[in-house]
N, C-alpha and C positions, 0 to 999 in steps of 0.2 A: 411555593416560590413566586414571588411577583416579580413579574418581567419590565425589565427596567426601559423604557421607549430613548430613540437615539434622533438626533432632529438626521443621519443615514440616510435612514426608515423614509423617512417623508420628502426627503429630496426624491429619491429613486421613483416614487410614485409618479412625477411630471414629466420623467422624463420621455414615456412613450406617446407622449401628448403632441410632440410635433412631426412634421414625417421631412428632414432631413432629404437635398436631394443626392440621392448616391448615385454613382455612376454606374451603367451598367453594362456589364463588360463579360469577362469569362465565368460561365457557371462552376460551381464549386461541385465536389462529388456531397452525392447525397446520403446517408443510412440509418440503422436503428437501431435504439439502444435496449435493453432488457434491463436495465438497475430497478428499476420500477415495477418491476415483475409481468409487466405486459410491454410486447414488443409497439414499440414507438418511433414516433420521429421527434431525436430529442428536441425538438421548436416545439413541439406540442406538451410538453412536459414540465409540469411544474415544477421545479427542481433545474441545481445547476449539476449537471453529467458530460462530460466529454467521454469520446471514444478516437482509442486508436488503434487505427488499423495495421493490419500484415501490412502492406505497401510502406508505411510510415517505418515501422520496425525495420524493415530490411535497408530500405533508402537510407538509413541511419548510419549508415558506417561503422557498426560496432562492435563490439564483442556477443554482444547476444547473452551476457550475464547474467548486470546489474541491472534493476527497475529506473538508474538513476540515469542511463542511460539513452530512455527517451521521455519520461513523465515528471522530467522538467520545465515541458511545454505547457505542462497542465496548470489553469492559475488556483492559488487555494490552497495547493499541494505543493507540499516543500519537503526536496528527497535530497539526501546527502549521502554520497560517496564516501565512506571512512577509510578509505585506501587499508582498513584493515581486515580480513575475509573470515577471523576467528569475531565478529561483531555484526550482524545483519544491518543491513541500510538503516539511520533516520531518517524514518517517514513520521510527516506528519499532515492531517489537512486541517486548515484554520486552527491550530494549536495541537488538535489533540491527538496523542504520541510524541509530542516533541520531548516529554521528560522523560521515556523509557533508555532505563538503563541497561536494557538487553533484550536484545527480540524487538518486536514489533507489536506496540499494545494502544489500545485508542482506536484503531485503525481497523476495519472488519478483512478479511480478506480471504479472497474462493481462486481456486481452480479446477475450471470444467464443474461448477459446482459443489466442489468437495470443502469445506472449509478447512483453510490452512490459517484461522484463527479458534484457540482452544474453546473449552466453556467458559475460562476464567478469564478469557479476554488478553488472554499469551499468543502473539501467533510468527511465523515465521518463513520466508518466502524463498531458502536457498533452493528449495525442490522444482522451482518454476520453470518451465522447459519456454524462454523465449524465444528461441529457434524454429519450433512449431507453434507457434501463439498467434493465432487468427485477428484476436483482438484482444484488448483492454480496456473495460469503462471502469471510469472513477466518479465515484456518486457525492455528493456536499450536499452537504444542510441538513435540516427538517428531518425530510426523506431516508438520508441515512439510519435511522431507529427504528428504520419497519423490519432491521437486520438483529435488531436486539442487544444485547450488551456489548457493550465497548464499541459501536458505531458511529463512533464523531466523524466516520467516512469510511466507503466500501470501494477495494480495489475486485473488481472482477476481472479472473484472465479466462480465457477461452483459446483451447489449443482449436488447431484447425482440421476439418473434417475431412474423411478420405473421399477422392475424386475419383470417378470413372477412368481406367486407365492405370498404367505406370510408372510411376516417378523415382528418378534415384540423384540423391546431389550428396556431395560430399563437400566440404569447407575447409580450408587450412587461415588461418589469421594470427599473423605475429604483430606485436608492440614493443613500446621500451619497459624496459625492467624485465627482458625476456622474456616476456606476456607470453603467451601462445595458446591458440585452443582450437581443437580437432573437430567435426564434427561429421554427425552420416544422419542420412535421413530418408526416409523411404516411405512410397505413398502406392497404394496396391488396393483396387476396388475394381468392383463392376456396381449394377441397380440393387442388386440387392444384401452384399455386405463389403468393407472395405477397412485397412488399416492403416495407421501412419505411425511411423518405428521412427524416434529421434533419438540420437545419444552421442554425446560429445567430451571432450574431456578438456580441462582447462589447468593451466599452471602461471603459475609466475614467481619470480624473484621478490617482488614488493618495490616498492619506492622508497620503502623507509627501510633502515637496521631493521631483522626478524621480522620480515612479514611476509614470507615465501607463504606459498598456498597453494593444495591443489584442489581438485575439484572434478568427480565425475557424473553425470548427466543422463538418467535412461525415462524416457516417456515412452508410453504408446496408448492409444486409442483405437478399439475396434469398435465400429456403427456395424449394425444389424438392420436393415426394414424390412421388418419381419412381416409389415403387412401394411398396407394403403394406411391403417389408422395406427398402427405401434412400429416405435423403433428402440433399441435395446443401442445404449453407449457401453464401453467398459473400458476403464481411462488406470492402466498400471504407470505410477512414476518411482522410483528411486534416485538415490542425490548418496554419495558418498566422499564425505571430507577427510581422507587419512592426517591432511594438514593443513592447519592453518594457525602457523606462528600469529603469535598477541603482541605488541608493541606498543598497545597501552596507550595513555595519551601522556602529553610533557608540559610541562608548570612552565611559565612565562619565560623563563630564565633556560630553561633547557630548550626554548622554541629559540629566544633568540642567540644561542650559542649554535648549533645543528637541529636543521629543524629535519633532518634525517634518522636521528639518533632514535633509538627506542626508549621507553619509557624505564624508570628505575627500576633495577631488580629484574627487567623482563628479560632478559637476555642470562643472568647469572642463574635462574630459578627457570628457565627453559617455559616461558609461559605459552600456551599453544591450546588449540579449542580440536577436537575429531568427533564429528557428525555422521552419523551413520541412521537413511530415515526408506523406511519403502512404505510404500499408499496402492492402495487400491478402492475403488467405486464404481457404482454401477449409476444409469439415470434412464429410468424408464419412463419414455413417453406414450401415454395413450389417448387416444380422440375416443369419445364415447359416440360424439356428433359431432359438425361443425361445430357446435354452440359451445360442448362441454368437451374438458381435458381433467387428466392426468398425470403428475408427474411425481415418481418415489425415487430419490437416490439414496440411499445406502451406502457407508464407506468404512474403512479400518485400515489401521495405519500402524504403526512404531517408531519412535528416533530415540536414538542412544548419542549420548552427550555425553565428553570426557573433556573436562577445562581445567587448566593448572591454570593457577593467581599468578601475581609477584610474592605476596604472602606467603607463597608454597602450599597455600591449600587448593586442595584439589575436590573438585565436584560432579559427582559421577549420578546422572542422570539416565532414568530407562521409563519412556514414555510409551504406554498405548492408549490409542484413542478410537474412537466408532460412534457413529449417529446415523441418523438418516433426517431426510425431509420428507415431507408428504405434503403436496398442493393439490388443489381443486382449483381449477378455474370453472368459470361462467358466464355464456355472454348472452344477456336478455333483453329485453327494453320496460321501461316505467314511463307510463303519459306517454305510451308511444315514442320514448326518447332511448338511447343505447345506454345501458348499464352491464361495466364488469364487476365482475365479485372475484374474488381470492380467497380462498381458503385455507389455512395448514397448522402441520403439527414439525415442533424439530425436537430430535432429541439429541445428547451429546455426552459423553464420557471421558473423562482423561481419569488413568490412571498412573500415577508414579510415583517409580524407587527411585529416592532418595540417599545415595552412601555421602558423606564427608571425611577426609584423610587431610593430613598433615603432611608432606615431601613426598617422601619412598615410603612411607611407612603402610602396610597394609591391612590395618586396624584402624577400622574406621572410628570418628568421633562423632559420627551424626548419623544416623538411618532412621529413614522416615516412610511411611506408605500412606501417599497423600493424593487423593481423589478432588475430583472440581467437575459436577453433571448441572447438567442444562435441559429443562421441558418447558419448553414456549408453543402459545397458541396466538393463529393472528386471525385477520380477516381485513380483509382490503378490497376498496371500493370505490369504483372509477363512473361517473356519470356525465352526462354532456345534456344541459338544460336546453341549450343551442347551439346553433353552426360557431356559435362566437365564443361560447361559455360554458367552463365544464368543471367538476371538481374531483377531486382524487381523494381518499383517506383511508385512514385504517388504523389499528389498534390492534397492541400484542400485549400479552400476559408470559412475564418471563419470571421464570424460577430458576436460581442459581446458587449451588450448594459447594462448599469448598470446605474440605477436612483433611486435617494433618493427624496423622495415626506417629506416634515417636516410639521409636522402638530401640532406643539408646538411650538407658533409664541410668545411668551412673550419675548425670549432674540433674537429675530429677524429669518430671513428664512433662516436655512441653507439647504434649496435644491440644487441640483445639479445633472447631467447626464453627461456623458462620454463614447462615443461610440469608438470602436476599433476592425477596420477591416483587417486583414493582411491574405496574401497566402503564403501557406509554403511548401514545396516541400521536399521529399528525394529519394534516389536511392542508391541501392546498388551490387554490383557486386561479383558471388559466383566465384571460379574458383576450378576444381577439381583435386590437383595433381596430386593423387592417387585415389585408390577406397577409403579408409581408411583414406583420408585427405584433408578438404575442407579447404580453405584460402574466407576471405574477407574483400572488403574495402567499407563503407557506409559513405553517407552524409547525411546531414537535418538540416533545420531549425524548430525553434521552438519559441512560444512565450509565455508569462504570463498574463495575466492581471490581475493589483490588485482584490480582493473580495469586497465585500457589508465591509467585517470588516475593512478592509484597509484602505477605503476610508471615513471610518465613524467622521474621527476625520481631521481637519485642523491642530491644534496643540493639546499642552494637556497641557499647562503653560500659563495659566489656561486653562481648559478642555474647545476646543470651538469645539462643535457637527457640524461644517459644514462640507457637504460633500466636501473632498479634490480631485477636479477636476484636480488639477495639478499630475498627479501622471500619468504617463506614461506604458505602457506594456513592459516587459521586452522582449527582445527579444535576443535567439542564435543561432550559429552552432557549430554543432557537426561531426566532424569526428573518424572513427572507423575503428581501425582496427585487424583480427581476426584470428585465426585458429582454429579449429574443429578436433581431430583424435578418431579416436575410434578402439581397437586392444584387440579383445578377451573381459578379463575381464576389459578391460582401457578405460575410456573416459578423452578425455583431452578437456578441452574449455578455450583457454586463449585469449582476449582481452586486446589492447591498446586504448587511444583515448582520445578526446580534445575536450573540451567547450569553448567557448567565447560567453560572455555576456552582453549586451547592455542595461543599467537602467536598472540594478537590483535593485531589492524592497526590501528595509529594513526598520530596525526600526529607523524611528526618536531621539523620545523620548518616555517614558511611566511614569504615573503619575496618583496615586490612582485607578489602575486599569483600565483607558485608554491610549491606544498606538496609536500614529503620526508615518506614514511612508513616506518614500522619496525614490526616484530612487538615486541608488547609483554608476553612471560613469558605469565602466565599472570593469569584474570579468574575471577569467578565470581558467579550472579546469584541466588538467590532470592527469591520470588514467592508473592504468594496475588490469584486473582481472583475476581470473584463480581460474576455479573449474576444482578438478579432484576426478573421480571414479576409483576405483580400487577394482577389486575381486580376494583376493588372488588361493580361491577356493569357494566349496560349503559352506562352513561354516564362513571364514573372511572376512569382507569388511572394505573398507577404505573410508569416503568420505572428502573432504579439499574445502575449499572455500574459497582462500586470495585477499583484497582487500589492494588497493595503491591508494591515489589520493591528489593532491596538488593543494588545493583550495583557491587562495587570490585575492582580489582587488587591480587593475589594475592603478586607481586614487585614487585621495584621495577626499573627500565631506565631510564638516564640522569636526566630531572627527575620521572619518575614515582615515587612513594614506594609502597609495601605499603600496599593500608590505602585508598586513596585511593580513592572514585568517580569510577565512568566520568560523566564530561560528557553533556549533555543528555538524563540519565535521569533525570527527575520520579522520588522517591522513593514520595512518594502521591496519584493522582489518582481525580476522582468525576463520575461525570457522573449526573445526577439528573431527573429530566422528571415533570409532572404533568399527566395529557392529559384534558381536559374533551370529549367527544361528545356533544353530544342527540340527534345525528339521524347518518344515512352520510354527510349532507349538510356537518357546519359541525364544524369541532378548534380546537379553540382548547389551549395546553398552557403552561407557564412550565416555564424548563429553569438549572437551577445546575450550572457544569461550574468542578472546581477544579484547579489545576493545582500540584504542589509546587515548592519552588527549583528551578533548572536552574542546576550548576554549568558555567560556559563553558567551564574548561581543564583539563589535567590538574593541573595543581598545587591545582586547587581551592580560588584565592585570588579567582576571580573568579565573580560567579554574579548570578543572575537571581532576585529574591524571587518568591515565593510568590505567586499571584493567586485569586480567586474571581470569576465575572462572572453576571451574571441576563439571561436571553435571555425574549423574549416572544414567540412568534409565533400567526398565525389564519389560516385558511382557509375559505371557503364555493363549495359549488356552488350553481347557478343553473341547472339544468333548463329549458329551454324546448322548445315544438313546433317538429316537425319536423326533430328530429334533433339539434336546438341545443342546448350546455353551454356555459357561462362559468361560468369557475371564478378566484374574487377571494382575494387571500393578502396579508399584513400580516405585517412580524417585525421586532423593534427587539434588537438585539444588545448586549450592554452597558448594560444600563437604568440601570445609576447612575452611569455615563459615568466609570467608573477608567480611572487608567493603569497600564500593565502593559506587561512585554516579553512576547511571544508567544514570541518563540523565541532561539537564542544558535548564534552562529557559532562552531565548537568550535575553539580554539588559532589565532585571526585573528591573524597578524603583529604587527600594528600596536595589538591593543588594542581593536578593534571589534569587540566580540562580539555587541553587542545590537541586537535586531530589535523597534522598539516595535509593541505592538499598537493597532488603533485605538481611538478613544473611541467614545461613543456611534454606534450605525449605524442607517438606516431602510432599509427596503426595502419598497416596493410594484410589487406585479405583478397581471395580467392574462390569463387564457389562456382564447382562445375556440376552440369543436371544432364541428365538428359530423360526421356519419354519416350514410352509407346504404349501402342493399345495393348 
């Protein structure tokens, strides 16, 4: 692939060339990232990563659900709300995920280490206990591919660890549409082991016709320091969906007639999704020395998926998964200068039964036993020539193997497997102008490989279940380039940078609820983003996150034209926040988050306008003896009560692209704690 240069690229180089005077004022909190695989201060990192913190989460005002929630703040990253809970969020960063038609794919994604992304690059995040989630970084660029396939971005969450001491808080928070959700949460440690029990239960009404939903929530984490150099985690989550009514999306004509109304057929043909997923993992840490570690997590898992169509077919899903990782780290020196190394091995299994049915009928038309394993090997390598200049790189070798076993031979065998092995490589270079301002420039490659769903269908006119062996892995590079400053109460992070992409995967066709996809030539994405912090004083803050990127296809394949934008990639979005503190006690902030058209198809005749919405929310603690906090929170979403689609169903058969968003929202909640030793 020759990477095509952007005149971007070379503006962004001049930019840390002058030093700007900022004012300096209230210092920002400071911390460290790990997307990198070594604990950092992300200013020192080449790569763009944000991290948000517990404080951030909870100051939020929110239900504690959705990812969409709070990592709207995030630039690069674009998460949308389906107001439907039988559909997991689109997520996407700098395009990639924005075409998945179910689940969350493009996108890499862990918790506490465990991936809750497949082998096949399927991955899915309703298991996420944000209620106890210490933090969350999101990784862009280059960088992203030291994760291996399907990495066009890593969402890392991290539950939070048990504290010396006792903790017990419970939660109640109701919304409109009868929202409500319960929750308990329990923190019990001394030095040497400790555990944190969350579990919560959620329901709602929905906003639209059929979209009621419930939702229940069990994590826990026990840490072990078993010894000055090991500690032993062991992280159980389960997620259990009895309901989550489907309501589909609605064709132009049915938005602007009720944009409440459920999608065709969904309501007559009772369409609805039941999730049923439990996980377990272990992550062992050992020091051999200061100098040298190790760390092995091991995991296994199940989720059972039962979804009726509008079509009336039905899709009955039974998933198990298990891998582990294994890392080496090493910290040495060369020329007398500090050198890390990284080491590892991953491995990964999904296996799944596949049934297909028609209505009630309990003869099925499709059964499959279809596998997708994963054996990568990396090696990553961090040097510093100087106080000023340093480099990072690494290369992995991944193998990725996906096979469909068909064991409903009446309309013939559509078995098939397709193996795809690629090594992928990136490097990046920090330089240090000043103390106050780091510059950098990163490369990488990166690749896709279709999922078990991708390749489930040949065509869909008429629906022929063979598996589609012709479907290639996408493959790109990405270059980046950055500045970093940070002055008193200012952070500034602004990146440029470029994608090209080789058989990109789209949708074919889709028909009565099965989707044909094809490698589509060639794409390519340019980008600029820039989050900035800004602390007027003790009391005001600012934060902004704007994103820019110009995403289209490079050829043309069948209805696709040169020239064209990729679907459901916002050309320009903003998210804006103004955070009022008098005290550690009471935030009150107003937040503007703007989201640009979202073209639904490829032909780019259909599309989603343009939105802006004003969010309000407040929080206060309540201190009392003997141990006791209550802590009260207030957020109204939408304050001038527009309409708006939230999101677009990319190439819907039938014309239903659009997903309305809700109007006006309240939310109030409650969470009482208390402590002792």
């Amino acid at each position: 692939m020759k990477h095509r240069s952007t005149p971007l690229i070379a503006a962004l180089a001049t930019l840390g060339l002058a030093s700007p005077a900022w004012s300096q004022t209230e210092n920002l909190d400071t911390f460290v990232v790990s997307a990198t695989r070594e604990a950092r201060d992300p200013f020192e990192v080449p790569a763009s990563v944000d991290k948000i913190n517990q404080n951030t989460l909870e100051k939020a005002a929110s239900f504690q659900v959705n990812l969409s929630e709070t990592l709207t703040r995030v630039p690069g990253l674009v998460i949308n709300n389906r107001n439907n809970f039988a559909q997991d969020l689109q997520i996407s960063i700098r395009g990639f995920g924005a075409r998945a038609t179910s689940g969350v794919r493009g996108v890499r994604l862990f918790s506490d280490g465990i991936p809750a992304t497949m082998p096949d690059g399927s991955g899915q995040i309703s298991h996420f206990s944000l209620s106890s989630t210490e933090s969350i970084e999101v990784l862009r660029g280059p960088f992203s591919s030291l994760y291996g396939n399907s990495s066009g971005g890593v969402i890392l969450l991290t539950t939070e660890n048990p504290r010396v001491g006792t903790e017990l808080e419970v939660n109640q928070i109701f919304g409109t549409d009868s929202t409500r959700r319960s929750g308990i949460k329990l923190n019990k440690g001394n030095e040497e082991v400790g555990i944190v029990i969350d579990a919560s239960t959620f329901r709602t009404d929905g906003y639209r016709d059929h979209s009621k939903a419930r939702r229940d929530n069990f994590n826990s984490k026990m840490v072990w320091n078993l010894s000055s150099e090991t500690r032993l985690s062991w992280v159980v989550n389960y997620v259990d969906i009895p309901l989550a009514q489907d309501p589909a999306g609605l064709t132009a004509a049915q938005l602007a007639s009720n944009r409440r109304q459920a999608g065709t057929n969904t309501v007559a043909n009772n369409t609805n999704k039941t999730v049923e997923q439990s996980q377990t993992g272990i992550v062992l840490e050992h020091k051999f020395s200061p100098s040298t570690n190790v760390t092995f997590s091991p995991y296994y898992g199940d989720r059972k998926i039962r979804q009726v169509l509008a079509s009336t077919a039905v899709i009955d899903l039974k998933n198990e998964y298990s891998g582990a990782d294994l890392r080496f780290g090493h910290q040495t020196s060369l020329l007398e200068r500090p050198l890390f190394l990284n080491a590892g091995l991953t491995v990964g299994e999904l296996e799944q039964a596949r049934l297909g049915f028609f209505g009630a009928s309990t003869t099925p038309n499709r059964d499959e036993a279809n596998t997708a394993s994963q054996f990568d090997q990396y090696l990553q390598a961090e040097y510093f020539f100087t106080d000023k200049f340093s480099v990072l790189g690494g290369v992995r070798n991944s193998s990725i193997e996906i096979e469909s076993n068909d064991q409903f031979l009446s309309n013939g065998d559509g078995s098939g497997s397709k193996k795809y092995d690629e090594v992928t490589s990136n490097v990046g270079l920090t330089y240090r102008l000043q103390p106050n301002i780091n510059t950098y420039i990163s490369y990488g490659e990166g690749f896709e490989t279709p999922t078990l769903l991708e390749t489930a269908y040949l065509s869909v006119a008429p629906p022929s279940p063979n598996f589609n062996s012709q479907l290639e892995a996408a493959k790109s590079e990405q270059l980046e380039v950055g500045v970093k400053a940070k002055f008193g109460g200012t952070l500034v992070n602004a990146a440029l940078y470029t994608v090209d992409t080789d058989n990109e995967i789209v949708v074919l066709a889709a028909n009565g609820g099965a989707t044909s996809f094809q490698n589509a030539g060639s794409t390519s994405r340019e980008g600029a983003e820039l989050a900035l912090q800004h602390a007027f004083n003790r009391q005001w803050q600012a934060n902004a996150a704007v994103n820019y990127i110009r995403a289209t296809y490079d050829t043309s394949v069948n209805s696709i034209q040169a020239g064209n934008s990729l679907p459901s990639i916002p050309k320009k979005t903003f998210f804006g926040e103004l955070v009022y503190k008098p005290s550690s006690l009471y935030e009150a902030a107003t937040e503007l988050r703007y989201v640009d058209k979202l073209f639904a198809n490829d032909a780019n005749d259909a599309f989603a306008p343009s939105y802006s919405v004003v969010n309000l929310r407040a929080s206060k603690d309540w201190p009392l003896n003997g141990g006791w906090n209550v802590r009260t929170y207030a957020r109204v979403d939408n304050v001038f009560d527009k309409e708006y689609v939230g999101s677009v169903i990319v190439n819907q058969g039938a014309g239903q692209f659009f997903e309305p968003a809700s109007e006006r929202q309240y939310l109030l909640g409650i969470t009482v704690g208390l402590s002792w030793k």
